[in-house]
Every structure is written in C-alpha cells, then in structure tokens.
N, CA, C and O atoms as a GROMACS GRO file, in nm:
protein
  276
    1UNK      N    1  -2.654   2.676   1.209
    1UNK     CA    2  -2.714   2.672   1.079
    1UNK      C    3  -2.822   2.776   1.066
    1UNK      O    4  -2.875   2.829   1.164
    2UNK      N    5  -2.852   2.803   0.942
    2UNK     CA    6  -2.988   2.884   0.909
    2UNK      C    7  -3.088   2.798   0.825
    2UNK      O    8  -3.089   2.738   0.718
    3UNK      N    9  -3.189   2.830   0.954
    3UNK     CA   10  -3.331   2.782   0.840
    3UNK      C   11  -3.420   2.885   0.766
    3UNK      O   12  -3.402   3.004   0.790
    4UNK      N   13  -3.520   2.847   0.672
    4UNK     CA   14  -3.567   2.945   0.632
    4UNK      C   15  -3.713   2.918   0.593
    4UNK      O   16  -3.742   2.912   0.473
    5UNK      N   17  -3.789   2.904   0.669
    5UNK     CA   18  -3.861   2.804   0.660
    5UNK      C   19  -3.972   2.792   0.792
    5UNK      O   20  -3.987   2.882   0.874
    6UNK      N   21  -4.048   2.660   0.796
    6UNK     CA   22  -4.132   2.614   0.916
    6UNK      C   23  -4.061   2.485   0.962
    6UNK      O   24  -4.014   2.398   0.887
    7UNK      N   25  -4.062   2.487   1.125
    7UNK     CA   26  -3.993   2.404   1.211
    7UNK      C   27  -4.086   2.338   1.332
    7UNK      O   28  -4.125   2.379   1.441
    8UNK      N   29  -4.102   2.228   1.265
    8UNK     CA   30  -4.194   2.117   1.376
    8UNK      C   31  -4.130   2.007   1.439
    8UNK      O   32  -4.066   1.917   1.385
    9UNK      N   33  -4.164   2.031   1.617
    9UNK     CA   34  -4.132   1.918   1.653
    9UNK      C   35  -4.171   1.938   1.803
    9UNK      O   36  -4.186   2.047   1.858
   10UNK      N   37  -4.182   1.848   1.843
   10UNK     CA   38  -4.162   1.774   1.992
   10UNK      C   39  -4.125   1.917   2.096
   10UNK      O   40  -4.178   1.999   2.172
   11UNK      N   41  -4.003   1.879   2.040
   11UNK     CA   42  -3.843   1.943   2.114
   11UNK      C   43  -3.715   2.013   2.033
   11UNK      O   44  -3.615   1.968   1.978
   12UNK      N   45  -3.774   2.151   2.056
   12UNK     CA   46  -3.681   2.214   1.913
   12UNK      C   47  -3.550   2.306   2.022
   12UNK      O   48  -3.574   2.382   2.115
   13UNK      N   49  -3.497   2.288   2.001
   13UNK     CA   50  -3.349   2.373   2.041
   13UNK      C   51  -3.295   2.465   1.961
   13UNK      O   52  -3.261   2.406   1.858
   14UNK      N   53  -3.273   2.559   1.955
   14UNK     CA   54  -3.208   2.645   1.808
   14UNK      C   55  -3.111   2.719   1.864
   14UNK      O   56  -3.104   2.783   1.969
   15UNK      N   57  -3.026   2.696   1.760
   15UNK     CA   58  -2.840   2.699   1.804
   15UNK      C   59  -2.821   2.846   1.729
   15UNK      O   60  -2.751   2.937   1.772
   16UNK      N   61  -2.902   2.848   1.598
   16UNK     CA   62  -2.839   2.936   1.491
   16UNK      C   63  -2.935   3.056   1.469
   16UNK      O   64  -2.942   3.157   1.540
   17UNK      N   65  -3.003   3.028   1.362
   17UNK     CA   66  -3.100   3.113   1.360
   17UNK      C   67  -3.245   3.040   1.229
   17UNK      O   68  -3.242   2.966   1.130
   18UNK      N   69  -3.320   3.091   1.282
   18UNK     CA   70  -3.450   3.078   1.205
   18UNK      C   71  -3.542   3.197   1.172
   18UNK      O   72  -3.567   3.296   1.241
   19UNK      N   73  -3.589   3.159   1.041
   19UNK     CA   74  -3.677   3.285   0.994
   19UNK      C   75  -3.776   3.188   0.953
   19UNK      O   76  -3.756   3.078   0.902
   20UNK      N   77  -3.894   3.248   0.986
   20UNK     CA   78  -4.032   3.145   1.000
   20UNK      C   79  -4.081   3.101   1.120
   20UNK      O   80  -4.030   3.092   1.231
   21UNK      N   81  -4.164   3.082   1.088
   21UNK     CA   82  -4.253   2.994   1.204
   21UNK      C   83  -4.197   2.834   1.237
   21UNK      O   84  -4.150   2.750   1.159
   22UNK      N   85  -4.222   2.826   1.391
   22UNK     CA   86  -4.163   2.748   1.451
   22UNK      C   87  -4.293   2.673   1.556
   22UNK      O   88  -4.364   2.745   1.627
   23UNK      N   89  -4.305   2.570   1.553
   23UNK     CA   90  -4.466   2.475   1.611
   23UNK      C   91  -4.382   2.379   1.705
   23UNK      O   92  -4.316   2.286   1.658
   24UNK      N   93  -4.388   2.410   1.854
   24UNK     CA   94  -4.306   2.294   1.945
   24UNK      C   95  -4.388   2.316   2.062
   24UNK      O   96  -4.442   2.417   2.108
   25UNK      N   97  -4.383   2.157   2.109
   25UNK     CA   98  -4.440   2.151   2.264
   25UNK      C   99  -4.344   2.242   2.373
   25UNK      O  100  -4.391   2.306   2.467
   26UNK      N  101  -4.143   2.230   2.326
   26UNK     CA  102  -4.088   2.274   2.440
   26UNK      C  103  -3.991   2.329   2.321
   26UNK      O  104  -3.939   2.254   2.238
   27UNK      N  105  -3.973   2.470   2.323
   27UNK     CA  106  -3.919   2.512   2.261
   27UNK      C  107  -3.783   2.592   2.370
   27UNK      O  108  -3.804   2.654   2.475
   28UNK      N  109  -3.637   2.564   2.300
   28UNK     CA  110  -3.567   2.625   2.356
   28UNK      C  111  -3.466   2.755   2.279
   28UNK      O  112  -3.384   2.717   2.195
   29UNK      N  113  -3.471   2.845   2.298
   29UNK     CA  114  -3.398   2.940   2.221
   29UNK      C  115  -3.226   2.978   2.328
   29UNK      O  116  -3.188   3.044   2.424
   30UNK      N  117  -3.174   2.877   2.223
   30UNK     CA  118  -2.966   2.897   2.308
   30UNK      C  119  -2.934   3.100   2.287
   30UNK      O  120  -2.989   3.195   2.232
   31UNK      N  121  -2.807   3.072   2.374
   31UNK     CA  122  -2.726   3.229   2.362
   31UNK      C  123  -2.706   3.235   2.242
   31UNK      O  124  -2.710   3.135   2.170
   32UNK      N  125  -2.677   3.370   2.194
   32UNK     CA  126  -2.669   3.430   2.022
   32UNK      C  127  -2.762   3.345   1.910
   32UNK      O  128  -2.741   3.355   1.789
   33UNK      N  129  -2.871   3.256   1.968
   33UNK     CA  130  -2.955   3.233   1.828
   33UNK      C  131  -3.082   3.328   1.800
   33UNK      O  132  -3.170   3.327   1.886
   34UNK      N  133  -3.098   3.398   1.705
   34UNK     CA  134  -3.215   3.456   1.618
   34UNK      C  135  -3.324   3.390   1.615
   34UNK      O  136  -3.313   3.277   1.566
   35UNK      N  137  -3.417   3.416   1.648
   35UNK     CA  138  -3.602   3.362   1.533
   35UNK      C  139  -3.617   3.533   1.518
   35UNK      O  140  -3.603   3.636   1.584
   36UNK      N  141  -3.658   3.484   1.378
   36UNK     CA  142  -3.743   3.617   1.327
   36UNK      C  143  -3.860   3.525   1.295
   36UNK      O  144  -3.834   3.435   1.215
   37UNK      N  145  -4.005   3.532   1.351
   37UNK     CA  146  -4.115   3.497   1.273
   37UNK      C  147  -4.201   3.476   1.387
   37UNK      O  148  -4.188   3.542   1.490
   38UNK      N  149  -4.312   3.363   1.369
   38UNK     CA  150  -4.420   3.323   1.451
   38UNK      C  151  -4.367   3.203   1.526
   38UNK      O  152  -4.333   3.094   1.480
   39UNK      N  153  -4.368   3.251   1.671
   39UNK     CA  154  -4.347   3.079   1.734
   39UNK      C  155  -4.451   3.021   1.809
   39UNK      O  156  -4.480   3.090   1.906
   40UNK      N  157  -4.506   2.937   1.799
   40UNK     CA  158  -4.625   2.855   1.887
   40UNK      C  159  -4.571   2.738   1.924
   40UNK      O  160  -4.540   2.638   1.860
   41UNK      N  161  -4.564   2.771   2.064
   41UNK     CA  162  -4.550   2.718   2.180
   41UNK      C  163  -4.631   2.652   2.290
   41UNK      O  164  -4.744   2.697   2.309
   42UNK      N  165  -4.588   2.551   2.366
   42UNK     CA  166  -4.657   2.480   2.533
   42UNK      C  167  -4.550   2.514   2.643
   42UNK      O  168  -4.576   2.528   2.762
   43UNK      N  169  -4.447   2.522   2.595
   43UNK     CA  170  -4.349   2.544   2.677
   43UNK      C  171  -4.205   2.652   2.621
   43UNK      O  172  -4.155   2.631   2.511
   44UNK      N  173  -4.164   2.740   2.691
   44UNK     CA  174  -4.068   2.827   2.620
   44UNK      C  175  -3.936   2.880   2.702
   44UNK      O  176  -3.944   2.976   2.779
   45UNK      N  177  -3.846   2.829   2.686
   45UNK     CA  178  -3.699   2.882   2.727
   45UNK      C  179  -3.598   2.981   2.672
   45UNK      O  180  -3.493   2.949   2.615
   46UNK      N  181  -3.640   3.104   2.695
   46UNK     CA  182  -3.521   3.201   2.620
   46UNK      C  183  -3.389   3.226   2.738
   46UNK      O  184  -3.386   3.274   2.851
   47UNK      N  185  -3.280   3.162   2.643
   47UNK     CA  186  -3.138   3.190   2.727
   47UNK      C  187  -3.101   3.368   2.733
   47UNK      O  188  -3.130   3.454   2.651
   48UNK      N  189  -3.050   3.377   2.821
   48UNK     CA  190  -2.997   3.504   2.802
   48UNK      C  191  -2.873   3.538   2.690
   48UNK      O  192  -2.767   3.476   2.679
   49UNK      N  193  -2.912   3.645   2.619
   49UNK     CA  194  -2.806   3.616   2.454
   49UNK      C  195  -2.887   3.606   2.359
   49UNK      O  196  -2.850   3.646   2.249
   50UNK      N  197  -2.975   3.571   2.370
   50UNK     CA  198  -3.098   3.487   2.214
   50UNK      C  199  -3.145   3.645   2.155
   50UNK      O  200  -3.137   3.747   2.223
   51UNK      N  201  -3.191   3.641   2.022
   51UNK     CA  202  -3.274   3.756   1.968
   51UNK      C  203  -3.392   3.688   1.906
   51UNK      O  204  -3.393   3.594   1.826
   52UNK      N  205  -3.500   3.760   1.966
   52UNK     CA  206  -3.625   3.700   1.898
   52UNK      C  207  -3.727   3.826   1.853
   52UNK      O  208  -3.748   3.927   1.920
   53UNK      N  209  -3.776   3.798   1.740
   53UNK     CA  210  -3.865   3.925   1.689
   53UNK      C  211  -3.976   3.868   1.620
   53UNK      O  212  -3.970   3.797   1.520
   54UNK      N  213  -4.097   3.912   1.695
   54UNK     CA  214  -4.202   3.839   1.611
   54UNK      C  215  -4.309   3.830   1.740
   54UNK      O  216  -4.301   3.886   1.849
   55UNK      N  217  -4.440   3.714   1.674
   55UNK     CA  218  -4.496   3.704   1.822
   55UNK      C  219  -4.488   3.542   1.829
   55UNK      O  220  -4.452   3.462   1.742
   56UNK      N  221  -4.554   3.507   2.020
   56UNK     CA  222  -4.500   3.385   2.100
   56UNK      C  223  -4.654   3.356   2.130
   56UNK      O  224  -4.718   3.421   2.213
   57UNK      N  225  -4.710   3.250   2.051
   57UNK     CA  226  -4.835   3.221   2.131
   57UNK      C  227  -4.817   3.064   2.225
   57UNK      O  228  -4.741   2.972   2.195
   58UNK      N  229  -4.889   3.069   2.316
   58UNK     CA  230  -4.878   2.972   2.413
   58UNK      C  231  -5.008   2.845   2.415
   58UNK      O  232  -5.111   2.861   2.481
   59UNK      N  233  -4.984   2.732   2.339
   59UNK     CA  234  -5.079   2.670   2.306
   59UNK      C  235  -5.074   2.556   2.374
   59UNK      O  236  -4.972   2.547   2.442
   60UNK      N  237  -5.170   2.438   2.384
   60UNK     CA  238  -5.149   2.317   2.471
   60UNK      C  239  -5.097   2.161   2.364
   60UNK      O  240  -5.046   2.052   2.388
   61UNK      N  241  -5.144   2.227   2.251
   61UNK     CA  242  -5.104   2.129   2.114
   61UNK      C  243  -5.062   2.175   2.035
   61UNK      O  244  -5.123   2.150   1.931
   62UNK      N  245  -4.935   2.274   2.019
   62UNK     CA  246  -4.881   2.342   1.942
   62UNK      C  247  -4.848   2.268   1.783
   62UNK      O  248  -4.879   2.315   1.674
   63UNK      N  249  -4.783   2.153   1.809
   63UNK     CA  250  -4.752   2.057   1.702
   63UNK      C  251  -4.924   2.039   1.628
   63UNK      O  252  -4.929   2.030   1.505
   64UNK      N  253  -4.990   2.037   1.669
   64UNK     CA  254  -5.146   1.991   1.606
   64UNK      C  255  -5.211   2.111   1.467
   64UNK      O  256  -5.285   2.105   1.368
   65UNK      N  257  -5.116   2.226   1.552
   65UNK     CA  258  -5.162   2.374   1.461
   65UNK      C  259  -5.081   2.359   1.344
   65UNK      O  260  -5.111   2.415   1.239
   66UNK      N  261  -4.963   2.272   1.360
   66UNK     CA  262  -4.886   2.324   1.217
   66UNK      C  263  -4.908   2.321   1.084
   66UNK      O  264  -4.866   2.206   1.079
   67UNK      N  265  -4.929   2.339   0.995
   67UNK     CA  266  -4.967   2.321   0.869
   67UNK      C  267  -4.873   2.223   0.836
   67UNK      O  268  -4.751   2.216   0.851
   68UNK      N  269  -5.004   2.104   0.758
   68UNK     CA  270  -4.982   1.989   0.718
   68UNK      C  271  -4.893   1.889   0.827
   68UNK      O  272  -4.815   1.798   0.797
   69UNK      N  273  -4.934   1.941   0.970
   69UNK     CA  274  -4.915   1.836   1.052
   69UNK      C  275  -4.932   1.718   1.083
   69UNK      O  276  -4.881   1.673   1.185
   0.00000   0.00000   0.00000
C-alpha cells in the first residue's frame, strides 16, 4: 500500500511505501519498500532492497514526539 501521510506506532513494518514522517519505538523497513520523509526512531531495521530518503533520528520516546500524540 501507499501512505501519504504521518505513521505512529509501537511497531511499524512497511511493506509498500510511505511519504511522510514516521514516529516508532521499532521501526522495520521490508525489501523494495520506500520512505521518503522524516523517521524518528528507538530502534531501526533496514532490509537489504528498502529505499529510504530523508533523515533518521534516534530517540528513546519516539511515539511521545509525534504530533498530537
């Protein structure tokens, strides 16, 4: 799927692609999925295959930063 948008959670996995900012404690990026945008992160898994463009900050309460969290 495509999002287009901001993505909060826990435990985010992304299969497809996302444009926007993305707020996860354990973020995982699968083979052939896209982020274009801001990701804030505690934890980060890029598969080999993934495209990511943008920047990766490394936070301890990532979910706490998100707007209107």
């Amino acid at each position: 799927g495509v999002v287009d948008g901001l993505v909060v959670g826990d435990h985010v996995v992304v299969l497809g692609e996302v444009n926007g900012s993305i707020y996860a404690k354990e973020l995982v990026l699968r083979t052939a999925s896209t982020v274009e945008g801001q990701i804030y992160h505690e934890a980060l898994v890029l598969e080999s295959g993934c495209f990511f463009e943008g920047k990766s900050r490394r936070y301890s309460n990532p979910v706490g930063l998100a707007p209107d969290a």
